[in-house]
C-alpha positions as CSV (number, residue, x, y, z in Angstrom):
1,X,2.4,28.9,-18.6
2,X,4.2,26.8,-21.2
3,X,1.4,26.5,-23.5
4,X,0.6,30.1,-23.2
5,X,4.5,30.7,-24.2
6,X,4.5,28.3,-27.0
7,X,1.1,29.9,-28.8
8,X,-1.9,28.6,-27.5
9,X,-4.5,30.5,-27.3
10,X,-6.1,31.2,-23.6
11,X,-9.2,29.7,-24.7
12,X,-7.2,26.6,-25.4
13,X,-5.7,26.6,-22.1
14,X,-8.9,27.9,-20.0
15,X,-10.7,24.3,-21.5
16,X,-7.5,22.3,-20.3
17,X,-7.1,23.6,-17.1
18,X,-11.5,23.0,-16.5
19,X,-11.6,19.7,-18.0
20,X,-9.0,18.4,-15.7
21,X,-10.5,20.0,-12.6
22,X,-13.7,18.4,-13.9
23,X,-12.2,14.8,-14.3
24,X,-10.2,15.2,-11.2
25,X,-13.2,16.2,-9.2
26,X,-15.1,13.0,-11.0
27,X,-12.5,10.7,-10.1
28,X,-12.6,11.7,-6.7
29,X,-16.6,11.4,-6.7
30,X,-16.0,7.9,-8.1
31,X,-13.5,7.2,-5.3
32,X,-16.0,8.4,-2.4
33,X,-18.6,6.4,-3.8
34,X,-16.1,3.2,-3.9
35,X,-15.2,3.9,-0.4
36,X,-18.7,4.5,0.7
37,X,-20.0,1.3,-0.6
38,X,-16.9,-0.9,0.7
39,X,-17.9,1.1,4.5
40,X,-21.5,-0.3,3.6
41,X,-21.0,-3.7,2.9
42,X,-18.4,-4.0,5.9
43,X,-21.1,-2.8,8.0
44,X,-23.8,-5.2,6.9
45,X,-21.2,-8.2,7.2
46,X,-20.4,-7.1,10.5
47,X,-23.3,-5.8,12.1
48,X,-25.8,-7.6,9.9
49,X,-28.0,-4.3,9.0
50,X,-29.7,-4.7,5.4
51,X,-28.2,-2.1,2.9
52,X,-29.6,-0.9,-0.3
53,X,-26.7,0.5,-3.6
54,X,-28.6,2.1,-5.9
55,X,-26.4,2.5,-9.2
56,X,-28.9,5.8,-10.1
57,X,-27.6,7.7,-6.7
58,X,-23.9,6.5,-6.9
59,X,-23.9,8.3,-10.6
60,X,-25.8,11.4,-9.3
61,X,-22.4,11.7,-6.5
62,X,-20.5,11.3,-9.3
63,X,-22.0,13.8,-11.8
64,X,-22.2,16.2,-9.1
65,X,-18.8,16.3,-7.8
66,X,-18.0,16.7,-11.7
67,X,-20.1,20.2,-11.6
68,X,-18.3,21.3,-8.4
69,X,-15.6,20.8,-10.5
70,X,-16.6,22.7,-13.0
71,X,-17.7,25.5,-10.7
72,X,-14.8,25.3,-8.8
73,X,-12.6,25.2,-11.6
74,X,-13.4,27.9,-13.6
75,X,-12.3,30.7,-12.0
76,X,-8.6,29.5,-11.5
77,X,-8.4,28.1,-14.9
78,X,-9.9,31.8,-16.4
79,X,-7.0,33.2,-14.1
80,X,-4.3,31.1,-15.6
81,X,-5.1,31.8,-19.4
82,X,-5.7,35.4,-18.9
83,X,-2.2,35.9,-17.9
84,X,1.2,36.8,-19.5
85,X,3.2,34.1,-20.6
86,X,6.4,35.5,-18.8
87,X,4.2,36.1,-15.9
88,X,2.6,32.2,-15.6
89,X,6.3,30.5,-16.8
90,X,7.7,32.7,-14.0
91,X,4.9,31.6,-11.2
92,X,5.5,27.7,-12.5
């Protein structure tokens, strides 16, 4: 709401408010993976099962929770730079 107040334009904001649901979403891919692999090799230490961490799947988890970011993000962010700036400072 405060950038729409101080002059930029929705298109400006729309991108913000995407790119940060995006990275967001990424980081928490990136997370999952981490945690998935430290629950791996816990396993195989403890249970003595062979594992296999391909780097090529653990960037495909991360590249896809980056487009469910992107598709979950888009709708909010094209709600929030559509509206009136007294409207969005008001809802802050």
């Amino acid at each position: 709401g405060l950038r729409l107040a101080m002059g930029a334009r929705p298109r400006i904001v729309r991108r913000q408010l995407l790119r940060a649901a995006v990275v967001s979403f990424a980081v928490g891919g990136l997370l999952g993976v981490a945690f998935g692999a430290a629950i791996a090799v816990a396993v195989t230490t403890f249970v003595g099962w062979t594992i296999l961490l391909e780097p090529r799947t653990a960037l495909v988890a991360i590249v896809f929770a980056g487009i469910v970011g992107m598709l979950f993000g888009y709708y909010p962010a094209r709600q929030a730079a559509a509206q009136q700036p007294v409207v969005a400072l008001r809802s802050d």
